[in-house]
N, C-alpha and C positions, 0 to 999 in steps of 0.2 A: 504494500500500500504506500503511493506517497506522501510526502509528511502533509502536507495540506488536508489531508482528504480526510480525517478524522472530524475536522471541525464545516469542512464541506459536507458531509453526510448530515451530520447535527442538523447544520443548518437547512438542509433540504426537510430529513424532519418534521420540523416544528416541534407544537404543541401536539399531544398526541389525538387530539380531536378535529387536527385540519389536515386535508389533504394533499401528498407531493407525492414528487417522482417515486420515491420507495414503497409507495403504495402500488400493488398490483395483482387488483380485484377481477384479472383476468384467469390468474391461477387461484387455483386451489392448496397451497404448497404447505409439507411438512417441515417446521422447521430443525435446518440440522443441528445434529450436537457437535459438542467442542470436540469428540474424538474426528468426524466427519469433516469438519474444519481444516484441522492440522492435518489430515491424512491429504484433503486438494491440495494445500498449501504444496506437500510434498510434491505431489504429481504434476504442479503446475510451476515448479521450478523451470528456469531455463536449464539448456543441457548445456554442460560444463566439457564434452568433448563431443565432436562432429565426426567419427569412425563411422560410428553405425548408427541407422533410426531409432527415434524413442520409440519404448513399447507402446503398442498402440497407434503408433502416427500414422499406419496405414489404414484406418477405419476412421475417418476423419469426422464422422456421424455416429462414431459410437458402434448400437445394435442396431441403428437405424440405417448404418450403411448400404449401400444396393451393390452386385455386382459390374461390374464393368460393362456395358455391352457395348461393340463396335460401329455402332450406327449412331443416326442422327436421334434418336429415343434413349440419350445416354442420361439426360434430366429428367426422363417422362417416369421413372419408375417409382410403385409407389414405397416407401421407407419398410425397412425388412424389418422393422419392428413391430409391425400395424398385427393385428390379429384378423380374425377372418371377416368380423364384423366390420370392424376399422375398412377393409378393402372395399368390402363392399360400398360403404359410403365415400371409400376414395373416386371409384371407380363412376359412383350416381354424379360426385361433383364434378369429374372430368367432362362428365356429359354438357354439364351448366357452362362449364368453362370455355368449351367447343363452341356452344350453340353457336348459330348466326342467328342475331335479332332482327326482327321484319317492324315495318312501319306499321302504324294504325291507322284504321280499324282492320282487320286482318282476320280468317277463318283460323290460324292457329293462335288462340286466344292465349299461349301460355308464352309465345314467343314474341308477340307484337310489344309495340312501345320503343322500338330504337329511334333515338335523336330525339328532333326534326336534326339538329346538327348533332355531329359525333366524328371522334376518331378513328375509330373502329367497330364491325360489326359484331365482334367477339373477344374475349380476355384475350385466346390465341391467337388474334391476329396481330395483336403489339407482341405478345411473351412467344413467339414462335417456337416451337417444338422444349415451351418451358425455358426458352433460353435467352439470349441477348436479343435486343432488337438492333437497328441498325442507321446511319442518318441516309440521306438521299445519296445517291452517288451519283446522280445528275440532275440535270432541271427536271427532266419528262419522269423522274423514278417517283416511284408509288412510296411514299416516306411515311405508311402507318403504325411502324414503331417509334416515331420520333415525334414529337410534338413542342408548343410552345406553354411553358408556363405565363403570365403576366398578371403583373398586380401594380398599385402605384400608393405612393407613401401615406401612412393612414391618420387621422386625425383622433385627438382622445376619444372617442366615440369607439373606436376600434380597436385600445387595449383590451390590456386581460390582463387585473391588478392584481388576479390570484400566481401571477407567474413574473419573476423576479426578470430585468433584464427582457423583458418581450417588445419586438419591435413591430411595431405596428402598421400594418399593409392593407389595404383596400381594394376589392375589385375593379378593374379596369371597368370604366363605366360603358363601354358599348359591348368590352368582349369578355367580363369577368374576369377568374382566375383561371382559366384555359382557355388556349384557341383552338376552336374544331375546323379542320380543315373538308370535311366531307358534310352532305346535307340531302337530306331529302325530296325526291320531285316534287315541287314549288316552293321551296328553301332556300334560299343561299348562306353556300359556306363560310366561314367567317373568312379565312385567308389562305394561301398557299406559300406553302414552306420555300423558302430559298435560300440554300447556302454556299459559300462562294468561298475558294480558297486560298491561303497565301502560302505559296513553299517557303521554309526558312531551313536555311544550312546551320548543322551543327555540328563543331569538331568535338572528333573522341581522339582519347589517348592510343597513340602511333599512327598518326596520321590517317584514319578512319573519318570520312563525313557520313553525317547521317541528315536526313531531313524532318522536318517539324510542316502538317500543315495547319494554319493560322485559320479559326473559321470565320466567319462573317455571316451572322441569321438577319433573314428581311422576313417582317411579316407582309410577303405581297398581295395584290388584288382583292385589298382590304375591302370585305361586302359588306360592313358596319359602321361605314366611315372613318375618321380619321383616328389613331391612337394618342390617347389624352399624351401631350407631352411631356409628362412626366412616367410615363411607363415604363416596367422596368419589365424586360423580356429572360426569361431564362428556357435555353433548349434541354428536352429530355431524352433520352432513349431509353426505352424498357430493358429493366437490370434483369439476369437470369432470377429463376424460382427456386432453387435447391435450398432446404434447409430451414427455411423461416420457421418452422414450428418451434426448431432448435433455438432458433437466435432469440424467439418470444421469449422460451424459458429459462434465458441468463439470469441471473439474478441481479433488478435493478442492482443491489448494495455493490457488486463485484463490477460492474459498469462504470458508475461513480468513484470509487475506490482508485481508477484509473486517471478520472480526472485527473486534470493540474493546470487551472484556467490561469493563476497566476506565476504559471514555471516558478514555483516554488524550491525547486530540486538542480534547478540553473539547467536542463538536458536540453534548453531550446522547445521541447514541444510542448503545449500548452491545450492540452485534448480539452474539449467542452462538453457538455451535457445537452443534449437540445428539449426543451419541455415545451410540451404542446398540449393544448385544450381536447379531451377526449371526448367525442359528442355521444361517443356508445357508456361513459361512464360518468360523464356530466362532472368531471374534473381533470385537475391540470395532470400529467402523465407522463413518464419519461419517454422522450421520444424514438422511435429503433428503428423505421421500416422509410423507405426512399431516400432520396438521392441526397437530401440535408436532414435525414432523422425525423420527417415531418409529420408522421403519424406513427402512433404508440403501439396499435394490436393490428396481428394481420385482417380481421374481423372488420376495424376500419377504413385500413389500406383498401381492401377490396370493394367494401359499399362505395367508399369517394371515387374509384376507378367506372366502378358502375356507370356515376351520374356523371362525372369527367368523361371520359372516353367513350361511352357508350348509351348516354342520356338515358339511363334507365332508371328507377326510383327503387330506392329499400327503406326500409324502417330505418336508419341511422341519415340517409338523406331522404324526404319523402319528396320531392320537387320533381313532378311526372315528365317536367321539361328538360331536366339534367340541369346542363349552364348557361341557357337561356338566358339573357339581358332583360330589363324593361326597354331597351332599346330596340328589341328583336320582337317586337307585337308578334306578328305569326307563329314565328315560332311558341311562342307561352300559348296563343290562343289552337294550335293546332293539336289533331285529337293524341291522346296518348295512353299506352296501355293499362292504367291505371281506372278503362271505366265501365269494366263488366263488376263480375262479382269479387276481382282483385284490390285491395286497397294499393297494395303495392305492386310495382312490375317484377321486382325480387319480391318476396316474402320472407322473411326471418326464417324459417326453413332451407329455401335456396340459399340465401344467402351465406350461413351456417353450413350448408354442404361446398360450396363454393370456398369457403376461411378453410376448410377442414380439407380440401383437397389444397388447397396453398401451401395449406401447413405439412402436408406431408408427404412433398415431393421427396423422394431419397437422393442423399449426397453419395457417386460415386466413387469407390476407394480408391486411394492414392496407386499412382503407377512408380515404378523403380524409385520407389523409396533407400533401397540400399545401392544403386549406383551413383559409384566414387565421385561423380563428375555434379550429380545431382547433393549429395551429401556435401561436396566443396561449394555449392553455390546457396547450401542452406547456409554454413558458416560463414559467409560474407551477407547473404541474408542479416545474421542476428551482428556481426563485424560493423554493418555501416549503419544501424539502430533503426534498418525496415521494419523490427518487429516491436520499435518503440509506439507505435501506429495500427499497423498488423498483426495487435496480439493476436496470438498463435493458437492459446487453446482456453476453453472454460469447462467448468461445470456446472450443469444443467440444477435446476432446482429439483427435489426431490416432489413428485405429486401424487395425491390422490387419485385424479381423474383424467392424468395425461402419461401414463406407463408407454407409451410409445417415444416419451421426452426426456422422462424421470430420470436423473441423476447419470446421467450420458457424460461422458468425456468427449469432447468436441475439438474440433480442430478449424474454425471459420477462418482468422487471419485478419477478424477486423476488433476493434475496442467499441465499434458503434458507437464513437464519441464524435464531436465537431470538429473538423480540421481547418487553420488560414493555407491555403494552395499555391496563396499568391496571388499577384494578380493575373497572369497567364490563362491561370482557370476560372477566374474571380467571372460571375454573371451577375453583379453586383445587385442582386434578388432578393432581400432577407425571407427569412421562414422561422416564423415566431421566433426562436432566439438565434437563430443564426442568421449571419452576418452578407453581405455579397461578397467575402473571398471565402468562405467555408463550406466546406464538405464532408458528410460523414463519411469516414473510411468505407471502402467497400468489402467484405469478402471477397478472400481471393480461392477458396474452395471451389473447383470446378474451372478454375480461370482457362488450366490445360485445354479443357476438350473445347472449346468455343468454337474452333476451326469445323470440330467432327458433328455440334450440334446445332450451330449455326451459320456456318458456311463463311464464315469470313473472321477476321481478327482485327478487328476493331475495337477501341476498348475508350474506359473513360466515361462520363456523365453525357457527353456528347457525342463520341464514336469518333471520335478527330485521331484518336490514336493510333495506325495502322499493326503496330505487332507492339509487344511486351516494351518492347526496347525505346519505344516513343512516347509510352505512357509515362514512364517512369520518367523520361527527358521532360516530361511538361510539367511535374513536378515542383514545386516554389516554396515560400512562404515556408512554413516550419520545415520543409521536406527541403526544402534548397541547398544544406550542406550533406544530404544525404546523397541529393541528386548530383552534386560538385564532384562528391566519390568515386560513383559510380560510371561519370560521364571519363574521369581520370584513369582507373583502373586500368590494366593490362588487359586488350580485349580476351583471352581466355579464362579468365575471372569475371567478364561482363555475361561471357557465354555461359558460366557454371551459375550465374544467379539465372539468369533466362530458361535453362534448364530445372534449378529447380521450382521457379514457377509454374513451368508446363508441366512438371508430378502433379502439382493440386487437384 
């Protein structure tokens, strides 16, 4: 634990009648004993020598781990700890997650309600084969795993005084907090994605260049008129699925524990806590799931995905029009699947098999764990303090009613804390407590097969990165002496860390 984080925890706390981040009325959890304590403490030491793998590091999911398979269905499997019951509801939510939603009024009454606008017809059409999505790779490309965030600076009206440090954003007043780029016949879309690129040369050590490209997002052929001038745009690509049941059941305290907002420890990194307002718990939450930590439960993640990307309504957002404006009259006033005998176009049902197949995609176990070249490029891994970011491993809370999660040894590679990037990667966008140069680390679990399950290598919050090697070079802000390192190294040192990225 860092030294700060004793009295960081306190303070998160409170009074033991208010609620904060360490509260999480999502689990069910047993709390552990002092023997169970000391015994992670053990397990979750770093390793002291890089010979051979830790025990376990090949099962990076714990018993949740899935088999390898060599196809593009390497995310799609569901976790080997699920029971027979569990599958079957894995299997009913995959259904949900597939579906293609149709317009209303519609003879398939279970399916109608998509848009008037929306990003996608289905979860899978952003999360492809569970996996990365991707930005446009030219003007004419179909870019439905990528999207625009946009919000504009918010006024006291728009706090949230239950949450320390919240900064305050407003919907874009024609286009809200998303832009839909697809719309229904007599619709119009909100905009079309355009992104445009600047090559930048970068020297590595012995005389190696490598390139950088620089993006530039336009929201063009704006059909809501003009963007309030103060708008602030942030690009998304859809993150892989593997795992999130796992990462739900960290334990807030060992999340926090991590922090260090005010580098108290002098190590240059200054990880943050992102807390955000939970609308399925009607309190403030620590925040775990997207691209800046900006929602708390996957349960959330996925309703707001719902009514963002696919204008469908649930019980945590009921809004039959998804992100309809008051700008957008038709759109609010056109019909939507919300008006047979459905209140909602999800139902807490769906929706709940929908979270429940989220949560229990399986993490693929690791490949060549004990080759030497992958083992040297761990030790330069944990050498140039990747893993001061990328922690490595946790464990899971112990539960009553989630034994498919319960007290797992995990190996994710992210602290799901707030990062500064830099400016480089800065979308200068706050999200409740995070800032426009911050980003939650990502998991790198699974990073390897991206290529095998979604066809390209791409990486990054925006997909600007074309392989392992250019992510890392965009790197900044706290990471900036890590990236100096790495860009300096003896390129057969650069290739033993690249390598063992691609085990994850």
């Amino acid at each position: 634990m860092k030294p700060s984080n004793l009295a960081l925890i306190a303070a998160f706390l409170g009074s033991a009648a208010s609620a904060g981040p360490l509260d999480e009325p999502h689990l069910n959890i047993i709390p552990r004993t002092a023997e169970e304590t000391a015994r992670i403490a053990r397990v979750l030491a770093p390793p002291t020598s890089f010979d051979a793998p830790q025990r376990f590091e090949e099962k990076p999911a714990g018993a949740a781990t899935v088999r390898l398979t060599g196809d593009a269905n390497a995310f799609s499997l569901p976790s080997a700890s699920l029971d027979f019951e569990g599958e079957l509801n894995f299997k009913v939510g995959n259904g949900l997650f597939r579906k293609l939603w149709v317009s209303s009024p519609s003879s398939t009454l279970a399916s109608d309600g998509l848009g008037p606008i929306y990003n996608a017809r289905s979860c899978q059409r952003c999360h492809i084969k569970d996996g990365r999505g991707h930005a446009p790779a030219s003007h004419d490309d179909n870019a439905v795993s990528m999207f625009l965030r946009v919000s504009v600076p918010g006024g006291p009206n728009d706090m949230i005084p239950e949450i320390e440090d919240y900064i305050a954003t407003a919907p874009e007043p024609n286009y809200g907090r998303q832009m839909q780029d697809f719309s229904l016949p007599g619709h119009i879309a909100e905009y079309r994605l355009q992104v445009d690129y600047e090559e930048i040369e970068v020297p590595l050590e012995g005389g190696e260049i490598t390139s950088l490209r620089k993006p530039t997002y336009t929201a063009a052929d704006l059909g809501y008129g003009a963007l309030h001038p103060d708008a602030m745009l942030s690009p998304r690509v859809a993150p892989q699925m593997i795992g999130l049941g796992l990462l739900e059941a960290v334990p807030a305290a060992d999340i926090l524990a991590l922090a260090d907002p005010n580098d108290a420890n002098g190590d240059g990194i200054s990880g943050r806590a992102n807390v955000v307002w939970s609308t399925e718990f009607d309190m403030p939450m620590l925040g775990r799931f997207g691209l800046k930590a900006g929602a708390p439960t996957i349960r959330h993640q996925s309703a707001a995905a719902f009514a963002g990307d696919i204008g469908i309504s649930t019980p945590l957002f009921p809004a039959g029009s998804g992100e309809c404006t008051a700008a957008q009259a038709d759109c609010l006033a056109g019909p939507h699947g919300d008006g047979d005998d459905r209140v909602f176009e999800v139902d807490a049902e769906g929706l709940d098999l929908v979270s429940f197949y989220s949560r229990n995609l399986g993490v693929p176990a690791r490949r060549n764990v004990d080759d030497p070249q992958v083992l040297r490029g761990k030790e330069i891994f944990y050498g140039t303090g990747c893993a001061d970011c990328h922690q490595p491993a946790f464990v899971t809370h112990r539960m009553e009613d989630r034994a498919e999660h319960s007290f797992q040894l995990i190996w994710p590679y992210t602290d799901m804390l707030l990062h500064d990037m830099g400016e480089g990667l800065a979308d200068h966008r706050p999200e409740a407590r995070a800032t426009g140069t911050e980003w939650r680390t990502p998991p790198l679990w699974g990073i390897g097969l991206t290529p095998q399950v979604s066809g390209h290598s791409t990486y990054l919050h925006d997909g600007r990165a074309r392989s392992l090697l250019e992510a890392i070079l965009w790197h900044g802000g706290e990471a900036q002496p890590h990236r100096d390192s790495i860009a300096a190294m003896p390129a057969p040192d650069r290739d033993a860390l690249i390598a063992f990225l691609e085990s994850l």
